[in-house]
Biopython code that builds the backbone (N, CA, C, O; Angstrom):
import numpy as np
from Bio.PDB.StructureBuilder import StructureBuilder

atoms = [
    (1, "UNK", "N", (103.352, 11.100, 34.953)),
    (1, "UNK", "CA", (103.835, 10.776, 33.631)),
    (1, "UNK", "C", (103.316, 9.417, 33.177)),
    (1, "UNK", "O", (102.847, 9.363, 32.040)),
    (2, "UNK", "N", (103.336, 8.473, 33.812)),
    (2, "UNK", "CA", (102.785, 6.749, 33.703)),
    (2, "UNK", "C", (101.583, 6.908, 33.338)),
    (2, "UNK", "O", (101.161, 6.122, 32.490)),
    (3, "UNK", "N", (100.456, 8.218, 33.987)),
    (3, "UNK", "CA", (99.272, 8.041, 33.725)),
    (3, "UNK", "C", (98.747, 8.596, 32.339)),
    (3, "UNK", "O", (97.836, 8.280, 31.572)),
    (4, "UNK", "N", (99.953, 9.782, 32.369)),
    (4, "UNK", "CA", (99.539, 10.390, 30.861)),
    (4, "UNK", "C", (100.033, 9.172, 29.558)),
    (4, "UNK", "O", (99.476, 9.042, 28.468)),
    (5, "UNK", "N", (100.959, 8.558, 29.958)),
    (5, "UNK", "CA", (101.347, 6.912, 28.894)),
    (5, "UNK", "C", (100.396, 6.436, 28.684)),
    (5, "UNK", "O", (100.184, 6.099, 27.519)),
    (6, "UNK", "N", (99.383, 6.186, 29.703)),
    (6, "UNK", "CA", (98.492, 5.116, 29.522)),
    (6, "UNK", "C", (97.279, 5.605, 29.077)),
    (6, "UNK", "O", (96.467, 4.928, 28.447)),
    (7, "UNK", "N", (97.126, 6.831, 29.407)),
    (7, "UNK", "CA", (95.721, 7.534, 28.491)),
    (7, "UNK", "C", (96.118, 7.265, 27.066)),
    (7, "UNK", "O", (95.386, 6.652, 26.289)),
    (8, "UNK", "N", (97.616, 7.869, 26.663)),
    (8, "UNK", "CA", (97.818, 7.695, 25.022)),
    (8, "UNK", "C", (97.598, 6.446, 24.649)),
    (8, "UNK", "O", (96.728, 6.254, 23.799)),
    (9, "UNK", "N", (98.206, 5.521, 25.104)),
    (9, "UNK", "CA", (97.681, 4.180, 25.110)),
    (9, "UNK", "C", (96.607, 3.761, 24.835)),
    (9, "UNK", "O", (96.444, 3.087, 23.818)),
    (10, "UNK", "N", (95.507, 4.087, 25.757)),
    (10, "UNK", "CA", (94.146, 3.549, 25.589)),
    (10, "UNK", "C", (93.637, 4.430, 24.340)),
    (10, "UNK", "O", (93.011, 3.940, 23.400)),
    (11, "UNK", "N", (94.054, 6.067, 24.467)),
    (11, "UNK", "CA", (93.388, 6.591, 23.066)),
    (11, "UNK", "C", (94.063, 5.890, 21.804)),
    (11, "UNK", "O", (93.354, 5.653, 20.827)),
    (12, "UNK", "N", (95.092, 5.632, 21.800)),
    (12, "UNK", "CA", (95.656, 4.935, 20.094)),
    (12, "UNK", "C", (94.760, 3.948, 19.858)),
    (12, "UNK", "O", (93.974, 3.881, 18.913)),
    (13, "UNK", "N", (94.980, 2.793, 21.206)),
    (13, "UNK", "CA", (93.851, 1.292, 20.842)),
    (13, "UNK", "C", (92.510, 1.991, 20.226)),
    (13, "UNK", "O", (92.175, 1.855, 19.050)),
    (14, "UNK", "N", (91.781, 2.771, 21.207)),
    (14, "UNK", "CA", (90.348, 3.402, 20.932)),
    (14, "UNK", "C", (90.490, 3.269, 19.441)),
    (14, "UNK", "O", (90.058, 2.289, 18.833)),
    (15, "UNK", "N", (91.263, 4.535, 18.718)),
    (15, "UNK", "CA", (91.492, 4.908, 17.716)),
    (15, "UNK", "C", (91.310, 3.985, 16.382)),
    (15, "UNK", "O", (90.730, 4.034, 15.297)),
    (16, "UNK", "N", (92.459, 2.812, 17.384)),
    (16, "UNK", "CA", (92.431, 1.766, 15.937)),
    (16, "UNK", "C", (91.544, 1.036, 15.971)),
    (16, "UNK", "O", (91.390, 0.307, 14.991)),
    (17, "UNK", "N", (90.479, 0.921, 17.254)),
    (17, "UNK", "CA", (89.533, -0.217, 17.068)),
    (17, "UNK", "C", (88.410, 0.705, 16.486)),
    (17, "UNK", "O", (87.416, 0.140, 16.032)),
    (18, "UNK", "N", (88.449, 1.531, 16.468)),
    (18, "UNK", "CA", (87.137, 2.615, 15.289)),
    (18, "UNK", "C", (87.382, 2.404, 14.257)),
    (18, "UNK", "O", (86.566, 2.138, 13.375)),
    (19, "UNK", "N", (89.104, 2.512, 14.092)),
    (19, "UNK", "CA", (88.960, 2.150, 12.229)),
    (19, "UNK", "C", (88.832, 1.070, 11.937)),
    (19, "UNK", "O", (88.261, 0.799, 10.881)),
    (20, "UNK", "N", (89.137, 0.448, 12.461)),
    (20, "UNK", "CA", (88.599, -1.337, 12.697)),
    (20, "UNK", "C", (87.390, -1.522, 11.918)),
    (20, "UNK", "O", (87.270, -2.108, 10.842)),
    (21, "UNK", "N", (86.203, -0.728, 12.870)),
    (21, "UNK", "CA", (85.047, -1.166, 12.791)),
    (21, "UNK", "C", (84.743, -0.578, 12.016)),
    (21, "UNK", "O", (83.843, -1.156, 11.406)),
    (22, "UNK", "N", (85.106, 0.879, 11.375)),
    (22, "UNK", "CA", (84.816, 1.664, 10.264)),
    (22, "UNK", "C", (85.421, 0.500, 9.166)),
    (22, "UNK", "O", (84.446, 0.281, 8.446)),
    (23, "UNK", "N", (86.161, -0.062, 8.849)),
    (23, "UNK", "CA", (86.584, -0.494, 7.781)),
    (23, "UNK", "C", (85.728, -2.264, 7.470)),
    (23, "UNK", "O", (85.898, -2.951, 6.463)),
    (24, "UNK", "N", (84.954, -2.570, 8.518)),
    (24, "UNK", "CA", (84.624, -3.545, 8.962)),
    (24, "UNK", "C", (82.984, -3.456, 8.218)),
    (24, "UNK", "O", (82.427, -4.410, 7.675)),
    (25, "UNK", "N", (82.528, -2.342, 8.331)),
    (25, "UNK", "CA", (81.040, -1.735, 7.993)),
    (25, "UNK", "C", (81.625, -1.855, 6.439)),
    (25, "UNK", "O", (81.388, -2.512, 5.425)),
    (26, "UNK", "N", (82.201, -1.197, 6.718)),
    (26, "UNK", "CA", (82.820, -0.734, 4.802)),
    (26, "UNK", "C", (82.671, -1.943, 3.823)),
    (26, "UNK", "O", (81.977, -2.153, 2.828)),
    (27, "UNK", "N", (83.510, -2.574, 4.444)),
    (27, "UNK", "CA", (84.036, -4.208, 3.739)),
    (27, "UNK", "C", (82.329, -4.904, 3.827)),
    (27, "UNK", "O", (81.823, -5.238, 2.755)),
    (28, "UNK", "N", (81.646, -5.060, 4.922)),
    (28, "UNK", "CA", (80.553, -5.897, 4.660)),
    (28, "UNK", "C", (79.008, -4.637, 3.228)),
    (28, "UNK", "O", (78.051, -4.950, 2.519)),
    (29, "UNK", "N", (79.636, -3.487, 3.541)),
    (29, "UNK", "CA", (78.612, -2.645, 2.553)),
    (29, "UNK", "C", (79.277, -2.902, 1.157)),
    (29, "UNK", "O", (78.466, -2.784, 0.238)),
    (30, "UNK", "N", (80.691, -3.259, 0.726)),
    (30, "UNK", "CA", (80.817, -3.620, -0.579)),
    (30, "UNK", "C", (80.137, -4.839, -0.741)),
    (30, "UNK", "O", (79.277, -4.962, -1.612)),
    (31, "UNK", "N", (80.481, -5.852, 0.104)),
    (31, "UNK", "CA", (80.381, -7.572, -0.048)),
    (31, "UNK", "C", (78.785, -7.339, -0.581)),
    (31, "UNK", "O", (78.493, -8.085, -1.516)),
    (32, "UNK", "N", (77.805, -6.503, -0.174)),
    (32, "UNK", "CA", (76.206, -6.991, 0.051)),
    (32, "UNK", "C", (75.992, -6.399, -1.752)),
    (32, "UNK", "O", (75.283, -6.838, -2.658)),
    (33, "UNK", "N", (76.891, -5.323, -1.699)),
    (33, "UNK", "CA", (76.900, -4.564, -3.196)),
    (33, "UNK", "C", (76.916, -5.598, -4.400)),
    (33, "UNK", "O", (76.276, -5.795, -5.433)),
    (34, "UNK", "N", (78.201, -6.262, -3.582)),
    (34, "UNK", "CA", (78.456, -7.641, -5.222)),
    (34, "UNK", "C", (77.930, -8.359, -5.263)),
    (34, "UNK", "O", (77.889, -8.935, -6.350)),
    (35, "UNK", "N", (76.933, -9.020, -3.880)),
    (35, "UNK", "CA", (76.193, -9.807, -4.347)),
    (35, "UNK", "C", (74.767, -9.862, -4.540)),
    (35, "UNK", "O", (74.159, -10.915, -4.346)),
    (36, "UNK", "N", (74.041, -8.536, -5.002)),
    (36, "UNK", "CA", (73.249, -8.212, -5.256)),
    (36, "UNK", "C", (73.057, -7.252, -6.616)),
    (36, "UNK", "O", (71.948, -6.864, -6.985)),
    (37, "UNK", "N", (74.311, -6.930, -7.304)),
    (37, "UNK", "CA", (74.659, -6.321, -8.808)),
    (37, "UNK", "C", (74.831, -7.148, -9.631)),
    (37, "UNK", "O", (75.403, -8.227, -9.470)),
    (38, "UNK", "N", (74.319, -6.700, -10.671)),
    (38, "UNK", "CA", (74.113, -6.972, -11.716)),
    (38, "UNK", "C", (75.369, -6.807, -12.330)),
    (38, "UNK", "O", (75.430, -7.657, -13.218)),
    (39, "UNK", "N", (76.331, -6.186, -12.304)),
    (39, "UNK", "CA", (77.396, -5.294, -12.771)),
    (39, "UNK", "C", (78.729, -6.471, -12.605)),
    (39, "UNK", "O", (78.550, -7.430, -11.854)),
    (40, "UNK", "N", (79.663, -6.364, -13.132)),
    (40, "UNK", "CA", (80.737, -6.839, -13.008)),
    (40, "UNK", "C", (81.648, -6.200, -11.543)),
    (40, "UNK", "O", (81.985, -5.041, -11.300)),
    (41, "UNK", "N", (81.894, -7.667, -10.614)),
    (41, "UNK", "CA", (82.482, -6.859, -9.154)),
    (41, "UNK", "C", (83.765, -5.661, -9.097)),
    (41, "UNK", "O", (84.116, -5.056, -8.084)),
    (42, "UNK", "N", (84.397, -5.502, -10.617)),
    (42, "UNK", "CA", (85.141, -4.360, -10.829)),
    (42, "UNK", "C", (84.097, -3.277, -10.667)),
    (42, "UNK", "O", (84.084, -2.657, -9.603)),
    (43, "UNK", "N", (83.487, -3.074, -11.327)),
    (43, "UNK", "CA", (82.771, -1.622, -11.459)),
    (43, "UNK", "C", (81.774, -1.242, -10.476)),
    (43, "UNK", "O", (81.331, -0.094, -10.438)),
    (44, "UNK", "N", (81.276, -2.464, -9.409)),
    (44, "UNK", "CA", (80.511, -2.362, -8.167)),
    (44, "UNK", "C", (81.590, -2.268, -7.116)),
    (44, "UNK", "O", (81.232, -1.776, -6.046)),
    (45, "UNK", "N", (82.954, -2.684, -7.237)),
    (45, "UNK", "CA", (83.685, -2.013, -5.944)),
    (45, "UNK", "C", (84.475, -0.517, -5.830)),
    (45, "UNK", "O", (85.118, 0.010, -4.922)),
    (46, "UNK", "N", (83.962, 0.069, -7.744)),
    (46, "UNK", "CA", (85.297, 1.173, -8.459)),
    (46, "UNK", "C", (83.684, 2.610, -7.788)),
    (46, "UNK", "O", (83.878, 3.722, -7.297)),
    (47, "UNK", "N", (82.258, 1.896, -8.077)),
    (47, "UNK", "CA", (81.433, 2.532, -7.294)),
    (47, "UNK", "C", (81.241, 2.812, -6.049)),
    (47, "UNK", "O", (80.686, 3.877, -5.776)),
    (48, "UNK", "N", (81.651, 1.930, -5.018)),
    (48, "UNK", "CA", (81.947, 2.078, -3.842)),
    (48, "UNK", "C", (82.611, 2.881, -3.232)),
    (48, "UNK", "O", (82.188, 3.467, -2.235)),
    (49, "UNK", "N", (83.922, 3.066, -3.795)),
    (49, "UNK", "CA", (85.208, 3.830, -3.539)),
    (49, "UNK", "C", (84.500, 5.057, -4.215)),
    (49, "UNK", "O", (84.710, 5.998, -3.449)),
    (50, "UNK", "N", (83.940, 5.392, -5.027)),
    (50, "UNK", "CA", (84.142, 6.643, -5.621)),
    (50, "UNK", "C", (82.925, 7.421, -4.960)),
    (50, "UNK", "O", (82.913, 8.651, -5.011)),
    (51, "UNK", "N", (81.579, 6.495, -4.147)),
    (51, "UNK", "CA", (80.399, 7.235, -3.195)),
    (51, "UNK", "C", (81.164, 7.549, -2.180)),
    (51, "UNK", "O", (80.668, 8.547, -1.657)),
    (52, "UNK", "N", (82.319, 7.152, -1.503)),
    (52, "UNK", "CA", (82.644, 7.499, 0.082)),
    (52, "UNK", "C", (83.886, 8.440, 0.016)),
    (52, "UNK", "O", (84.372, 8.912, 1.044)),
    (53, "UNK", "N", (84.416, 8.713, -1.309)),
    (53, "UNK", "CA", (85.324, 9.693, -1.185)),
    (53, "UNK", "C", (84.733, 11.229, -1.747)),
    (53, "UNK", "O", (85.455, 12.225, -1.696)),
]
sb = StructureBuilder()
sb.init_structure("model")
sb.init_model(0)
sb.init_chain("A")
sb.init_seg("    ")
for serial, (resi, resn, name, xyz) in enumerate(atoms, 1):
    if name == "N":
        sb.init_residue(resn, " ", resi, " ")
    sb.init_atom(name, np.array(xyz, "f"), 0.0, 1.0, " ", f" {name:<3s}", serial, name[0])
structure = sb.get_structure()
């Protein structure tokens, strides 16, 4: 039973350190967006959100 705890364990951390890094990619692919548009940073981050969904 202790060992099956600690697998869930390590899979949740796993889990959250992916979205971590997924959200981590994300955040630096808007940042490079705004500062390379021409556009007002509303409508270069409302573009962002609307390519990945």
């Amino acid at each position: 039973m202790a060992d099956e705890e600690a697998e869930q364990d390590r899979s949740e951390r796993s889990d959250a350190s992916s979205a971590l890094n997924a959200l981590t990619t994300r955040l630096g692919d808007i940042a490079a967006a705004l500062r390379t548009s021409q556009e007002s940073p509303a409508d270069v981050s409302m573009d962002c959100i609307t390519v990945t969904t």
